[in-house]
C-alpha positions as CSV (number, residue, x, y, z in Angstrom):
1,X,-25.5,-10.4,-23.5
2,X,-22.9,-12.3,-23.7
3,X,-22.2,-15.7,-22.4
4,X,-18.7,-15.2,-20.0
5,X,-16.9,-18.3,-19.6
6,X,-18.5,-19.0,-15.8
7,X,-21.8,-19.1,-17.9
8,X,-21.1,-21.2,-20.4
9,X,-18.6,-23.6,-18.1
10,X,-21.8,-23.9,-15.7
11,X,-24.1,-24.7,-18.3
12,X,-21.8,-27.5,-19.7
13,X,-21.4,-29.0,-15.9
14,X,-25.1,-29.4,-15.7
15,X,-25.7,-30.8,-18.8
16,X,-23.3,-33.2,-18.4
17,X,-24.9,-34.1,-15.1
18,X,-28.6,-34.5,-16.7
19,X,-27.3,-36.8,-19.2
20,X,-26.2,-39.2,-16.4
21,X,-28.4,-42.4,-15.7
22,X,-31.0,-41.7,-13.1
23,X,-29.3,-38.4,-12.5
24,X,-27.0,-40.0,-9.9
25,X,-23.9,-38.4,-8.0
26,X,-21.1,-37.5,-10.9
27,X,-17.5,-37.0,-9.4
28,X,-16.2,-33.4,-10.3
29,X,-13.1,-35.0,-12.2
30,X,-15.0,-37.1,-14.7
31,X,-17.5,-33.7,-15.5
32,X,-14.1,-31.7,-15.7
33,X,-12.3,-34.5,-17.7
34,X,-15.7,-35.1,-19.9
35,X,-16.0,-30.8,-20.5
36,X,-12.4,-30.0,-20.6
37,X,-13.2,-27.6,-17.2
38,X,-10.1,-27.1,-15.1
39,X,-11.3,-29.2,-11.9
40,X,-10.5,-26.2,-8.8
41,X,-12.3,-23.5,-11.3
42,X,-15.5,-26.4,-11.9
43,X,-15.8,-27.2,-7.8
44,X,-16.3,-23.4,-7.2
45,X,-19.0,-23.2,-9.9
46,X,-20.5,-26.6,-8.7
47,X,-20.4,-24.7,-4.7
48,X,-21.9,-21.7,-6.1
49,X,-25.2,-23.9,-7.9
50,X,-25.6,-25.9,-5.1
51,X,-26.8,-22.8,-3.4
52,X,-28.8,-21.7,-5.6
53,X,-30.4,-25.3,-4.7
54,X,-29.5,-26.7,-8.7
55,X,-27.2,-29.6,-7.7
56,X,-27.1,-31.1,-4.7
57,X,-23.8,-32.9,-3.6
58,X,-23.5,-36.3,-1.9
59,X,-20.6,-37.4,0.3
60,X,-18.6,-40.8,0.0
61,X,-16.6,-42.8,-2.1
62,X,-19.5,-42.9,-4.5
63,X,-20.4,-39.1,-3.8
64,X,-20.1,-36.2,-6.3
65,X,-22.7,-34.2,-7.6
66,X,-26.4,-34.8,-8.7
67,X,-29.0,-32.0,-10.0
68,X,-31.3,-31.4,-7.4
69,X,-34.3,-31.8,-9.1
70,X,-35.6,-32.9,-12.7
71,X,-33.5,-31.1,-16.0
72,X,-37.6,-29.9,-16.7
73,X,-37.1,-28.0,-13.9
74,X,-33.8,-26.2,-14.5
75,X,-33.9,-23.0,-16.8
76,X,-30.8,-21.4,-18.4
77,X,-31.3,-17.8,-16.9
78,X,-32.0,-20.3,-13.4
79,X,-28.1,-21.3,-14.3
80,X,-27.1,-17.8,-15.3
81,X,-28.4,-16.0,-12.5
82,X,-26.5,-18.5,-10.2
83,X,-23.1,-17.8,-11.5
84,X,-23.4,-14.2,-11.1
85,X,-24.3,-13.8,-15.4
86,X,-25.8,-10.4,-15.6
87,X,-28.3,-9.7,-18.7
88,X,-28.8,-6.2,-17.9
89,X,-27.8,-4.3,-21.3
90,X,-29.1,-1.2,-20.2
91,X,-27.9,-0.9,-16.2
92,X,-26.6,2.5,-16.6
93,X,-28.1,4.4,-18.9
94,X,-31.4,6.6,-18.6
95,X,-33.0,8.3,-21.5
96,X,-32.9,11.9,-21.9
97,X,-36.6,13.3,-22.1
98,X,-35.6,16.0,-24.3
99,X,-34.7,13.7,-26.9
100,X,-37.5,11.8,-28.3
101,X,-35.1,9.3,-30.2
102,X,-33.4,8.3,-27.5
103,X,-36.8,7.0,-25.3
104,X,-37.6,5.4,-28.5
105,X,-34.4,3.0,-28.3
106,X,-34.9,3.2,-24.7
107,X,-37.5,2.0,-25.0
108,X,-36.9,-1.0,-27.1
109,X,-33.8,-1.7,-25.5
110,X,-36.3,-2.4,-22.4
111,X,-38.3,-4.8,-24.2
112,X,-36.0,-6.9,-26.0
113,X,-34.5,-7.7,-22.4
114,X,-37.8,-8.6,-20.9
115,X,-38.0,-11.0,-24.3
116,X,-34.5,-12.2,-23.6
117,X,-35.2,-12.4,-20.1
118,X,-38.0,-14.6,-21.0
119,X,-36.8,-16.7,-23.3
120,X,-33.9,-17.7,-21.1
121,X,-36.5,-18.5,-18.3
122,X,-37.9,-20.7,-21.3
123,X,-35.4,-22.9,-22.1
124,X,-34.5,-25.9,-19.9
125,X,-31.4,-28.5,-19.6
126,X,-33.8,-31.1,-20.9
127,X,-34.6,-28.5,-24.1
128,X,-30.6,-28.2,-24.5
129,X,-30.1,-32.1,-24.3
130,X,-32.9,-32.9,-26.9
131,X,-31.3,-30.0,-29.2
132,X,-27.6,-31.2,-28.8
133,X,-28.9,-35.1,-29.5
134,X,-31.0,-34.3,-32.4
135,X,-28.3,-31.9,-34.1
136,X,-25.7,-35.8,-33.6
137,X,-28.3,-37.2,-34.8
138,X,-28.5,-35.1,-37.9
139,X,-25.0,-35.3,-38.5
140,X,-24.5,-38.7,-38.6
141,X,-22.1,-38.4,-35.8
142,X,-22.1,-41.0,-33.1
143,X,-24.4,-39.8,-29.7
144,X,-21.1,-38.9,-27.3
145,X,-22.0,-36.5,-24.1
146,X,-19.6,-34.6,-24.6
147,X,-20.8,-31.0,-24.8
């Protein structure tokens, strides 16, 4: 799998959005000014995870953006899945029954997604934030949000 640049764009915009106090509305200009995210390609991500129900979006001069519920509650595959990020490594191919070799990596193939699959299912926005604040941390650099 690889992480395309809606993928990894997306996950940034959400982060950005858990780390704000009490999760309120975020304006899509400061995310794309904060995550160096051209704004026009950020507002079609942002469209396409509000209906997948991950952000929510609030009109007004104080409007913007808000996760719709708790960064707990939002998984990475939850934020892949709604961009259209495909981790299907093995879509195409089928394993010919004549050779046992080729069920065998089939085979693992097959469960190595399911554990990927898993694992992406696993990991939430609050997981991310507490791993990019503990690696500042570690570093001695000063805690910015900027991921």
């Amino acid at each position: 799998m690889k992480l395309t640049t809606r993928g990894h764009y997306s996950v940034k915009a959400l982060l950005d959005l858990s780390l704000q106090s009490n999760y309120g509305p975020v304006s899509v200009r400061s995310i794309a000014q904060r995550q160096n995210i051209p704004p026009p390609y950020l507002e079609k991500l942002l469209i396409e995870l509000r209906r997948s129900h991950l952000v929510e979006s609030v009109r007004g001069a104080q409007g913007g953006y808000q996760l719709a519920r708790s960064p707990a509650q939002i998984s990475l595959g939850q934020i892949l899945e709604a961009v259209g990020e495909t981790i299907e490594p093995l879509s195409h191919h089928a394993p010919r029954t004549d050779q046992p070799e080729d069920w065998v990596t089939f085979t693992l193939w097959h469960q190595l997604h399911h554990k990927l699959k898993e694992a992406l299912y696993a990991i939430t926005l609050e997981d991310l934030y507490f791993d990019a604040r503990s690696r500042q941390a570690a570093q001695g650099e000063t805690i910015n949000f900027v991921i």
